[in-house]
Structure formats: structure tokens, C-alpha cells
C-alpha positions, 0 to 999 in steps of 0.5 A: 562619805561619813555623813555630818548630823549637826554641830554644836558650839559651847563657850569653848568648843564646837563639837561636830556630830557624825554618823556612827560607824561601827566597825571603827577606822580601817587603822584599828582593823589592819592592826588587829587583822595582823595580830590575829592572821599574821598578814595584812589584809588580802587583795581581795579584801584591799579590793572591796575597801577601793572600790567603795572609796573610790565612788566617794573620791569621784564624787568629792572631786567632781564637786571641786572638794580635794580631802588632802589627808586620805589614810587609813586612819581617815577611813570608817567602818561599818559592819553592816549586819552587826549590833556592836556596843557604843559604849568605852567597852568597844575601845577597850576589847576591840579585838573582841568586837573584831570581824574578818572583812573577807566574810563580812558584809561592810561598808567603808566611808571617808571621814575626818575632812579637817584638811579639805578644800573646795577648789573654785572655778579651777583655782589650785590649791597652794597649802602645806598640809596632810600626813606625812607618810600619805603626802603627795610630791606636790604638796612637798614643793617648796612654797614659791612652786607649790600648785596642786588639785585633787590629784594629791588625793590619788597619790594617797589612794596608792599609798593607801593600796600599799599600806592594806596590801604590804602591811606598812607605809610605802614611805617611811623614816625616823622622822617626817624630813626623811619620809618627805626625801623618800617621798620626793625619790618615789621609791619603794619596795615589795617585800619578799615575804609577801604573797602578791600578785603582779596586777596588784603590784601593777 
């Protein structure tokens, strides 16, 4: 989990102080990783992403915590053994700055917790809140029946799978409405014209 510094409230604004992650969001790499091979990330890769994110997810749920927005924008890198500029010059070139996850020693965190709730004694929670192409079923009921718990976060862990694997969302449409009615149906494919395993798909 990023880790929170200190936070400082001006006239106007409330700036929140993080760690910094050097390697960016998991968004930024997938994206040039494609540029640059072709493909999405390798299962092998998708594999060492998961099984550092899913200790963190364990330990933000058994502490009532529920994140509600887990994507892969949300989602942080640190390249563990690389000096990178701070400086605007990174956002500019990341491509230059770029390192292959296969050969890398990395660590991934989750960050940006706008949308997390603690959910006392039990209680679940009842907002509509999160991303669209990340959203589980049961944020998406109508407001009357709408209950859920830290499954939500689950929900998108797989569509997260999907996303690094594939190279896109499993759910996805002109606009949310339409993702929504994807969501609600729970299909979705694997394309041909991507090498998978069967206990990926699985």
C-alpha cells in the first residue's frame, strides 16, 4: 500500500503527501509495454503484479478497509534497483525511463483511496461509487437493494487480471451505461489472437 507522509491544508486546498513510486501506474507501463512488444504483459509478469497485490488487499480487508476503485490506474510502481528523475522530464519520456517487468526487481502498491470505506461492526456498504469498467454487479443494483462488502474489490482484482492479460477491459461500451449492461450480463471473451493458458483463463 503507497504509504501516506503528511498532509497539508492551505486557504483552498489539502494536498495529501505519498511516497514516490518511481516506475509510475501500472496504466502508463501496460500502455507503453504494447507500444514497445506488441502485447500485453506476459502471464508470468500478470503473476508477480497479483501476488503482491493480493497480500495488500488481504490486509486492507481484514481491517474492515473496502478500496472500491481497484484498477490499473490505481495501482503503483517501483522499480526497486533504478535511480529515475523526479523531475517533469519523467512525464515527458516515460518510454525512455521504461523497464520490462519480466527482468525487473519491482515492487507494485495500491494507492489513490478516494473511494475507500471502513465497514464497521459488519455493516455494508450502500454507495455508488468506482470506475466504470472496473465496477462490480453489485454496486450496479439499483439503490433500494444495493448492499455489498469487500467483495466488490475482488470483482475488480479479476477484471484487473483480464486487463494485463488481454491488453484491454473485459467490459466495455460507448459510454458507461453500456459497460454497466455488459457488466450486469458477465460476459466477455478471450481473443484469438492471444497466446493464454488455460489456467490463466481458468
Amino acid at each position: 500500500i503507497v504509504e501516506f507522509k503528511l498532509n497539508e491544508k492551505t486557504k483552498n486546498n489539502m494536498y495529501i503527501i505519498t511516497e514516490y513510486m518511481n516506475g509510475g501506474d501500472l496504466f502508463q507501463n501496460l500502455k507503453v509495454h504494447k507500444k514497445k512488444y506488441g502485447k500485453p504483459f506476459s502471464e508470468v509478469v500478470v503473476q508477480k503484479i497479483i501476488h503482491q497485490i493480493s497480500p495488500a488487499l488481504e490486509y486492507l480487508h481484514s481491517n474492515n478497509i473496502v478500496h472500491r476503485d481497484i484498477k490499473i490506474e490505481n495501482l503503483f510502481i517501483n522499480y526497486n534497483n533504478k535511480t529515475i528523475p523526479t523531475s517533469n522530464e519523467f512525464l515527458s519520456t516515460f518510454t525512455h525511463y521504461y523497464y520490462d517487468l519480466e527482468y525487473e526487481d519491482f515492487t507494485i502498491k495500491i494507492g489513490d483511496f478516494d473511494y475507500a470505506k471502513e465497514l464497521v461492526g459488519g455493516l455494508e456498504a450502500t454507495s455508488f461509487c468506482g470506475s466504470p469498467m472496473s465496477m462490480a454487479p453489485d454496486v450496479l443494483e439499483e439503490s433500494c437493494k444495493r448492499k455489498y462488502n469487500q467483495s466488490v474489490d475482488i470483482w475488480s482484482l479479476g477484471t484487473l487480471v483480464y486487463e494485463l492479460v488481454i491488453g484491454c477491459p473485459p467490459f466495455e461500451g460507448d459510454n458507461p451505461n453500456e459497460i454497466f449492461e455488459e457488466i450486469k450480463k458477465g460476459k466477455y471473451v478471450f481473443p484469438n489472437n492471444i497466446e493464454i493458458s488455460f489456467e490463466c483463463i481458468n
